[in-house]
BADREN-151362 format. One record per residue: z, y, x of N, C-alpha, C in turn. Coordinates in steps of 0.001 Angstrom, whole numbers, plus 500000, padded with zeros to 6 digits. Last residue first. Layout:
REM residues N
ZYXZYXZYX...
This chain:
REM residues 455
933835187586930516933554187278929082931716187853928681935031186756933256934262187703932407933459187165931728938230185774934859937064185439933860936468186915933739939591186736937112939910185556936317938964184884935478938906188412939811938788188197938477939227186911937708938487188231942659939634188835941835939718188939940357934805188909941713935676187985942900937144188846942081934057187162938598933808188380939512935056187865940564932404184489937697933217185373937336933233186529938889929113185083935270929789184474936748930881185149936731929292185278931727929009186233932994929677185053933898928032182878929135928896183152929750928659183599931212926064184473926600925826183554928238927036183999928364925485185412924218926241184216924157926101183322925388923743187728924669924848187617924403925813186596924228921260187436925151922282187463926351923449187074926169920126187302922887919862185949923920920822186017925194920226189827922248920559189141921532920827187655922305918646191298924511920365191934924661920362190275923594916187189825923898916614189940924701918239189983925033915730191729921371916054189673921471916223189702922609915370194265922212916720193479921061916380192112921314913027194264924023914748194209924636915330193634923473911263193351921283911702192687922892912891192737923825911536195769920393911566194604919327912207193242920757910881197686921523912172197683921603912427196515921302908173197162922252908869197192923392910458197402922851907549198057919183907025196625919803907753196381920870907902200635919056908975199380918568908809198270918984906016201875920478907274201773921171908278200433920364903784201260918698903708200661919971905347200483920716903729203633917847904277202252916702904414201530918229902506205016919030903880205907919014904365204313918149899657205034917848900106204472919188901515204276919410899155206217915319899793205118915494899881204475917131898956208922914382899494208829915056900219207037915642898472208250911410897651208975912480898034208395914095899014205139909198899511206671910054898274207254910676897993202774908117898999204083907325899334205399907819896459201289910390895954201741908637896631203210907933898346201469912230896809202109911727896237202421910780900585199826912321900640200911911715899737201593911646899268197090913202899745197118911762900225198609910850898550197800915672897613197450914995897806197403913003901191198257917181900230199676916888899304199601915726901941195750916988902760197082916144901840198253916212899938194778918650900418194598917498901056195568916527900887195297921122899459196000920118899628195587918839903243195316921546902677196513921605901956196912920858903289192462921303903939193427920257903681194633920524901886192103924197901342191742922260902653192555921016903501193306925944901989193462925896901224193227924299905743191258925467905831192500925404904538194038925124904779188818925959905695188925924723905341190532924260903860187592928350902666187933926975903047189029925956905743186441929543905067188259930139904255188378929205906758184018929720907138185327928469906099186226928687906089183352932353905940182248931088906019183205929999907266185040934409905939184607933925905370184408932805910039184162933794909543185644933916907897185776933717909867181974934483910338181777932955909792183541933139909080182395937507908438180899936975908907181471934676911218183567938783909626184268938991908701183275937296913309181734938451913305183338937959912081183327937482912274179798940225912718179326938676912564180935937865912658181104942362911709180753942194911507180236940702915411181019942530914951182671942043913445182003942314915847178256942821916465179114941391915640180277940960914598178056945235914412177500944041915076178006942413916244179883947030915178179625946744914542179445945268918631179023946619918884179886946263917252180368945835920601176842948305919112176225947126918789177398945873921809177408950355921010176901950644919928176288949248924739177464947512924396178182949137923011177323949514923390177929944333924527177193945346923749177845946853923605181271942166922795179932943312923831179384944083925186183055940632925021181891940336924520180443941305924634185312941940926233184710942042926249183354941722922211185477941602922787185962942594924125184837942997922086186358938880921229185243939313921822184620940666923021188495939263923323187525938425923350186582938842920930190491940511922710189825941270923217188945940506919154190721938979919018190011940276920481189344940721920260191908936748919543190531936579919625189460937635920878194403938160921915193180937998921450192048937421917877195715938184919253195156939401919994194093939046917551195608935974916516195777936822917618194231937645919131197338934654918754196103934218918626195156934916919346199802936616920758198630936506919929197377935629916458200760936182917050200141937004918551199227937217916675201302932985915744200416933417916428199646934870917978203819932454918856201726932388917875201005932834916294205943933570918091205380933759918281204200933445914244205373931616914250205411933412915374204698933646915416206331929590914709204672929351914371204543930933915822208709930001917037207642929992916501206311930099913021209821930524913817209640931841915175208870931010912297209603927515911623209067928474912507208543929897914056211684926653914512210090926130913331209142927397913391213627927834914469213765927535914671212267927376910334213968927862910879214121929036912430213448928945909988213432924821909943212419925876910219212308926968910896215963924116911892214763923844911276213884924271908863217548925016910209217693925772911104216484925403906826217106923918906331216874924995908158216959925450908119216352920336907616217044921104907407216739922686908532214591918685907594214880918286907010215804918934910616211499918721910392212778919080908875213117918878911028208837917222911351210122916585910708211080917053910639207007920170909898207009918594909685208252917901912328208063921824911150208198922160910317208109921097914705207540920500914310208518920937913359209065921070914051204223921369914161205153919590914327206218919617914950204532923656913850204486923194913198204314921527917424204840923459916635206012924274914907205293923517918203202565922128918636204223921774917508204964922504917619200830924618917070200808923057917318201763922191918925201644926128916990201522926315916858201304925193921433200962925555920888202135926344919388202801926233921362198349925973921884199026924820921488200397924515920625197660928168919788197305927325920007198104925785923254198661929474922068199197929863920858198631928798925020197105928518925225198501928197923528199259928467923801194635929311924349194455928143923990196202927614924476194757932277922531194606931328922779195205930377926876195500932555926153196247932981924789196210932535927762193035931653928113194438930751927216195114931394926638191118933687926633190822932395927147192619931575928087191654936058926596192047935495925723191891934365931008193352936251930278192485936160928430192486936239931965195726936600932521195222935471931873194313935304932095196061939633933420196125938907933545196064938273929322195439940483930620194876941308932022195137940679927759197267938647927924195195938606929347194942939012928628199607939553929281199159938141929232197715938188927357199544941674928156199950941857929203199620940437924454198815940054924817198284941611926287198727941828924199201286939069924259200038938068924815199049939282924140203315940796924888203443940196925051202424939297921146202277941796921989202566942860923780202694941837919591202231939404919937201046939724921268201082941025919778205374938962920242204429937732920440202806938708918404206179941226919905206577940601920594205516939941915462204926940308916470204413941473918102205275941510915273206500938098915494204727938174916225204104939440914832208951939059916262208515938293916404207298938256912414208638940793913824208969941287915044208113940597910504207640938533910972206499939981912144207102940187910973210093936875911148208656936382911064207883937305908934211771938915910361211819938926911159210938937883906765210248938790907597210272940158909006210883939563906009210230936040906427208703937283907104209128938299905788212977936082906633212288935578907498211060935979903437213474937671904295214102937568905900213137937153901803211736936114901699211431937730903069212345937945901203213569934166901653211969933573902613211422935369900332215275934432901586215919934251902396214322934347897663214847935541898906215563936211900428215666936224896876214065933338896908213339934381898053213737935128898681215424930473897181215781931349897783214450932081900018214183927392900126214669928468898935214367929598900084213848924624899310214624925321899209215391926700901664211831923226902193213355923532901376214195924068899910209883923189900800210096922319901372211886922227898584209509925387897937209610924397898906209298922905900291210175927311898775210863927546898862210396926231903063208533927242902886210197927820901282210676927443901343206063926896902285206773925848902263207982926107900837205838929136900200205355928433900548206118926685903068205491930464902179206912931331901090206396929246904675203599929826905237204782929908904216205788929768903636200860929968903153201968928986903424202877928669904900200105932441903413200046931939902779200564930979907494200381932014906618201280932794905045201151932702908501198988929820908253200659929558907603201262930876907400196682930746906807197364929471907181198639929736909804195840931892908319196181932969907417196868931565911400195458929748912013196278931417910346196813931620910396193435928562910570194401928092910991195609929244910469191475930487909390191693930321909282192888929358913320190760931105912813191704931972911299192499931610914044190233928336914573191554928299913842191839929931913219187659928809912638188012927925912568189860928120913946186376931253912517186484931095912284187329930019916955186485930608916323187720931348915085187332931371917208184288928782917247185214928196916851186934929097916471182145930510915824182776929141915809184021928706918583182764932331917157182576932643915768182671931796920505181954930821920285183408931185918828183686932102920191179489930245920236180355929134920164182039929876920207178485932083919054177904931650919357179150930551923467178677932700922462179031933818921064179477933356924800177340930966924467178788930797923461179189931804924864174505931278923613175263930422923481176584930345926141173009933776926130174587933157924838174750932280925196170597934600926498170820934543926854172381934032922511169726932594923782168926932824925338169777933195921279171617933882921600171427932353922506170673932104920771171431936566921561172624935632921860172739934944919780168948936406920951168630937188921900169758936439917106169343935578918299168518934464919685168139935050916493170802937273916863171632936815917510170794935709916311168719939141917486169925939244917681170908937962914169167225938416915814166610938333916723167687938413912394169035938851912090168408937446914112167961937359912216168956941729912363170271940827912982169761939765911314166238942320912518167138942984912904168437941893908679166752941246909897165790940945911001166157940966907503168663942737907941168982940915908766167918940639908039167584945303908063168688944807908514168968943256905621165835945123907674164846944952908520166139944885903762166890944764904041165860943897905407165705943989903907167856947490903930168861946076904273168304945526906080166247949438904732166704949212904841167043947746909264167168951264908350167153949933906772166951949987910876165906953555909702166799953656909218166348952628914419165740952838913572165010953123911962166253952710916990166585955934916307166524954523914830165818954445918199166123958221917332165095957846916629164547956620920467168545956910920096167655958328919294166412957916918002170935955782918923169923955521918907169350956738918276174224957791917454172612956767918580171764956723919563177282957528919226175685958344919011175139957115917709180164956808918963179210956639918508178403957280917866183098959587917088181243959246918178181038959008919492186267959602919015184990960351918737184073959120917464188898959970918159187993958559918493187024959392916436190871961083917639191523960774918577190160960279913778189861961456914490190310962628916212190849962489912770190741958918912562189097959723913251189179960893913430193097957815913917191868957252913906191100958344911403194436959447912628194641959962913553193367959969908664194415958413908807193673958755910437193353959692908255196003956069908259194594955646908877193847957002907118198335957089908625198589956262909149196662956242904647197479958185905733197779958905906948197854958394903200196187955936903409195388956708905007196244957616903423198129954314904022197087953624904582196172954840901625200372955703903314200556955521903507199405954623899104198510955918900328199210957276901620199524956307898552198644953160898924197594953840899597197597955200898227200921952313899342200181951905899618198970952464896192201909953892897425202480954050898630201749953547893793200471953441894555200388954562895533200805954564893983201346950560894214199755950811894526199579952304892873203865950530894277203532950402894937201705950400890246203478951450891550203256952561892301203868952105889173203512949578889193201933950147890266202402951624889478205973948912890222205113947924890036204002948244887700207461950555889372207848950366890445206668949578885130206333950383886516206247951807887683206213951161883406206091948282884574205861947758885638205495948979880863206663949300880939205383949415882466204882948587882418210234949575881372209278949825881582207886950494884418211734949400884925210726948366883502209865948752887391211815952344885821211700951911885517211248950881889490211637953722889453212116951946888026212089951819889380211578956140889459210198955796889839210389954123888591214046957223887510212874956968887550211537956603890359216691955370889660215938956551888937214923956513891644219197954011890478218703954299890336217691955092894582219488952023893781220137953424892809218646953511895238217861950312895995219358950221895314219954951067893731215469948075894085216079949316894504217386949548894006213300945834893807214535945841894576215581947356893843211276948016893200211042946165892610212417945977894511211404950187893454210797949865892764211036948715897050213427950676896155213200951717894852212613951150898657213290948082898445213693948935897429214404949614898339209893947599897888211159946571897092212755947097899658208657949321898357209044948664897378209455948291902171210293949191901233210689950728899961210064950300903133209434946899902835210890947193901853211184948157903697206905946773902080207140945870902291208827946358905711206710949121903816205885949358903025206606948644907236207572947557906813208016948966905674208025949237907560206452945117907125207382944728906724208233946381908367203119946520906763204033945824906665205319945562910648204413947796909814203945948418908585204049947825911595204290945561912089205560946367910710205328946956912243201746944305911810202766943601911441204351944365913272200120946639912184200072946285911127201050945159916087201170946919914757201873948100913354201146947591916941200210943944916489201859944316915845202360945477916945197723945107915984198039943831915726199561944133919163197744947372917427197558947447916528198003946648921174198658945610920731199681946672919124199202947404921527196513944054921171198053943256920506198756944581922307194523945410920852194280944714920566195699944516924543195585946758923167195603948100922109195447946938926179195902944283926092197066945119924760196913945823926335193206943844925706194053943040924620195638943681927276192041945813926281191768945881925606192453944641930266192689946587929366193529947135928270193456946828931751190463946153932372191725945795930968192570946048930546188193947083930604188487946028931419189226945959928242190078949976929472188867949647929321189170948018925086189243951234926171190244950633927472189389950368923198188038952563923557189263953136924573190133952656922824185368951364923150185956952490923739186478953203922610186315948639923912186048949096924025185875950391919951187441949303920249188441948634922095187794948924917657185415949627918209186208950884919237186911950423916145185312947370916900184109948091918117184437948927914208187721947583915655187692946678916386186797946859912352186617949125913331187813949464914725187968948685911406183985948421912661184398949455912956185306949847910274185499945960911073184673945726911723184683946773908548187643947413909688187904946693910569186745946255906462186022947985907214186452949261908885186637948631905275184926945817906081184174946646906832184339947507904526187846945041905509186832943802906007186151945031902545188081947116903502188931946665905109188118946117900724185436945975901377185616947569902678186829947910899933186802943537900253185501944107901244185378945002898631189560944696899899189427943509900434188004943894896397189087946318897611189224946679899280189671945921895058187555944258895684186968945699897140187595945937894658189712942533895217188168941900896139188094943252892721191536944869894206191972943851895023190834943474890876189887945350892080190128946803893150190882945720889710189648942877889874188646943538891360189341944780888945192143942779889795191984941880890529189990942228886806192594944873888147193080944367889019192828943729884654190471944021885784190404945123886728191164945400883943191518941719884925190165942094885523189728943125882831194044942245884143193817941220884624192745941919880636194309944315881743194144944667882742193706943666878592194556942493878403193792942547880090193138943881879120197256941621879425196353940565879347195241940912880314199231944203879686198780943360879793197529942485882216200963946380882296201171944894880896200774944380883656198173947917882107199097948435882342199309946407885909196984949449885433197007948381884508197991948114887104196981952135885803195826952356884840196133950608889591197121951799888971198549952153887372198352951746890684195128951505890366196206949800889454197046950412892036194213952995890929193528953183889866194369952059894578195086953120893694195496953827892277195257953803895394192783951632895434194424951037894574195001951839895142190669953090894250190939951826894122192145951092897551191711955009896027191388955035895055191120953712899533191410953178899303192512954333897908192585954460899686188789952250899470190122950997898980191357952233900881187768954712899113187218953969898636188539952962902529188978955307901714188904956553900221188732955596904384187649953444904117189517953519902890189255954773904077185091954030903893185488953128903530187158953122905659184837956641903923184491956280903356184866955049907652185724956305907321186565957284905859185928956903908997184027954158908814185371953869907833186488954437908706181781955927907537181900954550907919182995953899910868182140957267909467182010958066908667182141956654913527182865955650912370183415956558911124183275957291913131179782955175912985180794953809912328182070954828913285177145955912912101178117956455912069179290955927914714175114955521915115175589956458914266176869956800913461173030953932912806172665955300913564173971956272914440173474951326914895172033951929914306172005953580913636176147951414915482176067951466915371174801951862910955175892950639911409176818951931912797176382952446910568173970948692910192173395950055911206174399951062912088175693946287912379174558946510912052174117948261909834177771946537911583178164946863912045176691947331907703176756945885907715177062947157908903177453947609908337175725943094908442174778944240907890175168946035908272178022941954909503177129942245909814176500943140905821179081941645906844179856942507907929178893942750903560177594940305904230177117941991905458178041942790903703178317938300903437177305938826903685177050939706903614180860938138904391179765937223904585178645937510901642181726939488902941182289940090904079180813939618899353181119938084899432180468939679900921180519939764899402182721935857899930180613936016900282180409936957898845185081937396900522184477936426900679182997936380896271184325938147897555184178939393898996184521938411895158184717935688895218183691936175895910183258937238896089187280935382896121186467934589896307185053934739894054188481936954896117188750936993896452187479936462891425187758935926892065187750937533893951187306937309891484188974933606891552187955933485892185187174934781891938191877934426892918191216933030892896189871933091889370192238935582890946192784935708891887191625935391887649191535933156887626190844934228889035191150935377888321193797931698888696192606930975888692191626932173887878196147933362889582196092932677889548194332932094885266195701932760885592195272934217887441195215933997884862196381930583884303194932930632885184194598931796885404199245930023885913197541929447885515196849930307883109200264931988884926200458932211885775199052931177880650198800933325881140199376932133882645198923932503880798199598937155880074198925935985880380199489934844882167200787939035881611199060938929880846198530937937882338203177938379881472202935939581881213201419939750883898203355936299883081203563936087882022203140937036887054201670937397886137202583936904884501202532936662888695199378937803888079199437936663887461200440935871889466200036940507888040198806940149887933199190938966890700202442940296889498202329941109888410201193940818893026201356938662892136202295938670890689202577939139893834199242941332893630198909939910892851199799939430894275201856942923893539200830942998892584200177941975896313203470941310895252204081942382894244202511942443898972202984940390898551203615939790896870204331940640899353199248940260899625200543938929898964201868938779898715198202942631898420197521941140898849198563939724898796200113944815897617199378944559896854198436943160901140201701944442899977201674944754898724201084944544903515200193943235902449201294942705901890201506943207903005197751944868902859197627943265902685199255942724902559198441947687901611197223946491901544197821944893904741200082947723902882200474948432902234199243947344906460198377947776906574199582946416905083199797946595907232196954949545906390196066948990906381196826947590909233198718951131907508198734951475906495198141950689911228198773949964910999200111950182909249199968950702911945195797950712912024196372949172911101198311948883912549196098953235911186195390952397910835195797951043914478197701953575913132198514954040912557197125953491916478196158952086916065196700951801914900197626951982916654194625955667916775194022953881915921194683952918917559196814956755916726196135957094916060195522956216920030197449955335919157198517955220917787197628955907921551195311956028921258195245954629920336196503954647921576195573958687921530194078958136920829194380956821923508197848959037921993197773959347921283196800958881925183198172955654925285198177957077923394197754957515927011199310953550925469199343953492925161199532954765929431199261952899928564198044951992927389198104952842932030199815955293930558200014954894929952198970954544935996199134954243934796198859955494933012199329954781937767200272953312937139201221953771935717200920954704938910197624953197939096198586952164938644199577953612937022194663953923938238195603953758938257196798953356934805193229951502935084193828952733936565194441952773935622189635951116935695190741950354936243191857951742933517186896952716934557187436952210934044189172951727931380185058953699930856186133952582932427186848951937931059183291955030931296184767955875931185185922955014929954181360954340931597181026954128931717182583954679928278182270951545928528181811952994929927181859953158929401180560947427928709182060948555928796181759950145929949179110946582928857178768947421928292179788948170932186179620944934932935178580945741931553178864946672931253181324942812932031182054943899932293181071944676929638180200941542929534181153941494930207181815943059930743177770940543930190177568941807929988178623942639931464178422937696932407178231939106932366178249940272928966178468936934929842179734937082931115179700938328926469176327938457927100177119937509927798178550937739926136173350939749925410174662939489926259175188938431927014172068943203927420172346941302926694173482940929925482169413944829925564171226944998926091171200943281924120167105945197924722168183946237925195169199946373923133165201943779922501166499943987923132167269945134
């Protein structure tokens, strides 16, 4: 194989340029702010276009009946989750054996760039749905893949003293970054502050060119990375996969991981589970806020944005704790965290104790968030970093049901007995982090640089 996978390796595969900075030298140099403006642009996608404006837009009223088209929605995503499952691996795998991780980052954001753009093309009628919701899948797909060599990139650019610190400080310009995007939105298009002709709501302008807008600032924030990172090199005379010898290739490594670290396979489990609880509380944050507590549109839109701030606090300050108590305590405390706060969220009965327990379940979200990444991080051998965090995308997939069905579920079983049964829904999302923190707990952490062990 070529390479040890594990804990030890942890620190032997980082670049050889990946020493510990000197004492006063800057974590957060142009290299890594370059880095991070991707993270700060590919926010325009996901709240923009897949959380809180787009998505919206197809499954209104103007396409047709509002179910039906949420179900055709639903089915789209759905089907680019296999896609993701499926092939995120083995596009990490080809990029690192052919040397290309930046070039299929820069083709990748280039392709989501353009299909986002391509939204504008969505004419608010019913007979448009499928091809909306079509360039949505796509460009989730192609998203997922970019992100696999973005996060590839991540020992690169950091050393192991530092690589908590650069995951936290990307995650938080990516949280910063949407609440930017969904403001000027909002703003200017949705709900405009002053008049002009590109808020028009005739034919639905304002809301087919928020698909132009996210796609200029994805493409421009997106494109620094490619100019900031240098190209890993290829193998010298590696060998050119076809898909088939692809999953082969795959298939042996990962009995290569099992073989020499099973913890690897175990924290890979065990963050598919606790991330899909992570992405739950934002998906049913606003969901909860309106029809639990009663909160207007306004107030819901309100909230997200300032729940993006603290998340990005929370991952910028979880980023700063990885690097000195690991990233293992840092999930650990932070899952610990989300699950109090969000038994918080159960109990409370007023619009203020969700503000109150709502924004902590903000707070750990991002260190979760983060140090999953840097985990993962410490763990890849140099040049096959790809494929691992393509492995990520791939068990992150595979779970994403978990969290979505105990939702309803738990709502569905407290109906009968309560009023108020949406508010059941939250256990369902705790029920998930606890097996989660539970599945963590018996991974042995990478060790930290100057460290001897972490337990």
């Amino acid at each position: 194989m070529g390479h040890q996978y594990g804990y030890d390796a942890a620190m032997s595969e980082f670049p050889s340029n990946a020493q510990a900075p000197a004492s006063g030298q800057k974590v957060i140099t142009k290299t890594i702010l370059a880095w991070a403006s991707w993270d700060w642009g590919s926010a325009a996608i996901n709240a923009v276009m897949t959380t809180f404006v787009f998505t919206v837009y197809l499954t209104s009223d103007l396409f047709g009946n509002t179910d039906s088209n949420s179900v055709v929605l639903g089915n789209a995503l759905a089907i680019a989750g296999l896609a993701i499952a499926l092939l995120a691996p083995v596009m990490g795998l080809r990029s690192d054996a052919g040397g290309r991780r930046r070039f299929w980052l820069g083709v990748n954001t280039v392709i989501v760039a353009v299909l986002t753009a391509a939204c504008f093309f969505v004419f608010p009628e019913p007979r448009f749905l499928i091809f909306g919701v079509t360039l949505i899948a796509l460009a989730s797909i192609f998203s997922e893949f970019a992100s696999v060599n973005y996060n590839a990139m991540l020992p690169q650019i950091s050393t192991p003293a530092t690589v908590g610190k650069v995951s936290g400080f990307g995650w938080g310009m990516g949280y910063l970054g949407g609440i930017v995007a969904l403001a000027i939105v909002l703003f200017t298009l949705v709900t405009p502050l002053f008049p002009w002709a590109g808020a028009s709501e005739e034919n639905a302008l304002n809301l087919r060119l928020v698909a132009v807008f996210s796609a200029v600032w994805f493409l421009g924030f997106g494109l620094p990375v490619l100019f900031a990172v240098p190209e890993i090199p290829g193998t010298p005379g590696g060998p050119r996969f076809t898909i088939l010898q692809s999953y082969q290739e795959l298939w042996r490594k990962v009995v290569a991981i099992a073989r020499t670290d099973r913890h690897t396979l175990y924290f890979l489990l065990a963050s598919a589970v606790f991330r899909d609880g992570l992405a739950a509380v934002f998906t049913f944050g606003g969901v909860i806020a309106a029809g639990t507590f009663g909160f207007p549109l306004t107030k819901v839109i309100i909230f997200a944005i300032v729940g993006n701030v603290v998340a990005a606090i929370g991952a910028m300050i979880g980023g700063w704790l990885d690097d000195k108590i690991g990233p293992k305590n840092v999930i650990s405390g932070s899952l610990i965290g989300l699950i109090i706060a969000g038994m918080g969220v159960f109990f409370s009965q007023t619009g203020t104790g969700f503000w109150v327990f709502g924004l902590l379940l903000c707070l750990f979200v991002g260190p979760a968030q983060s140090s999953s990444r840097a985990f993962l991080a410490r763990l890849a051998p140099a040049g096959e970093e790809g494929e691992l965090f393509g492995l990520y995308a791939t068990t992150g997939r595979a779970v994403s049901f978990l969290a979505p069905t105990l939702f309803a579920v738990a709502i569905a079983l407290a109906a009968p007995h309560v009023e108020q049964a949406q508010r059941y829904g939250i256990l369902g999302i705790i029920a998930v982090l606890f097996v989660g923190f539970l599945l963590l707990l018996p991974v042995r952490a990478p060790r930290l640089l100057g460290h001897t062990s972490q337990n």
